[in-house]
C-alpha positions, -999 to +999 in steps of 0.1 A: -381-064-813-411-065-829-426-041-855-465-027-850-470-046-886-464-075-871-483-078-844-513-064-860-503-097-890-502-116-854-537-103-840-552-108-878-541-143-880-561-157-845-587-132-841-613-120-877-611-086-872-631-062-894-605-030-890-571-030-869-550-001-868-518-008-850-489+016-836-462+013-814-421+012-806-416-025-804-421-029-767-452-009-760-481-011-785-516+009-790-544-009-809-578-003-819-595-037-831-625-040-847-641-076-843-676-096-844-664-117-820-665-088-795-703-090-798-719-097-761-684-097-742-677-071-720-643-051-717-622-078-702-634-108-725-626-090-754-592-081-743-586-120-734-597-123-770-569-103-781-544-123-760-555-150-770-553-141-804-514-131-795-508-164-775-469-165-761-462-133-775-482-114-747-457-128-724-426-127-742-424-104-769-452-078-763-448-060-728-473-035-730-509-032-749-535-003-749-565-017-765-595-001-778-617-033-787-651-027-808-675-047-827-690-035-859-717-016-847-694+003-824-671+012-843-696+028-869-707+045-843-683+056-826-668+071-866-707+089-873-704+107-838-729+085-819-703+075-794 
């Protein structure tokens, strides 16, 4: 079963991410990932990024992902209340 650590270490590794928080119970996992790559790609291409990122783990190891995907600008937003 794998650990929210490690599949944040997993998203980290194939996708630069500016901020990642990660939780979850080793089936079912919540993210918020913060990436420049996100830039001009709507909801659904960012969360292929993600799986992409994740590769054969999306299929085999992680059954569930809630993702909040944001680039930079976003997310700063979204922290000062502009959101």
């Amino acid at each position: 079963m794998l650990t929210p650590e490690e599949v944040k270490t997993y998203i980290e590794q194939g996708l630069p991410c500016e901020h990642i928080e990660l939780a979850g119970d080793g089936q079912h996992f919540q993210a918020l990932i913060v990436s420049a790559e996100f830039s001009g790609k709507n909801r659904v291409q960012r969360h292929q990024r993600v799986y992409k990122a994740l590769g054969e783990r999306m299929r085999e190891e992680v059954h569930a992902l809630s993702m909040q995907t944001l680039t930079p600008e976003e997310w700063r937003d979204q922290s000062e209340g502009k959101a």
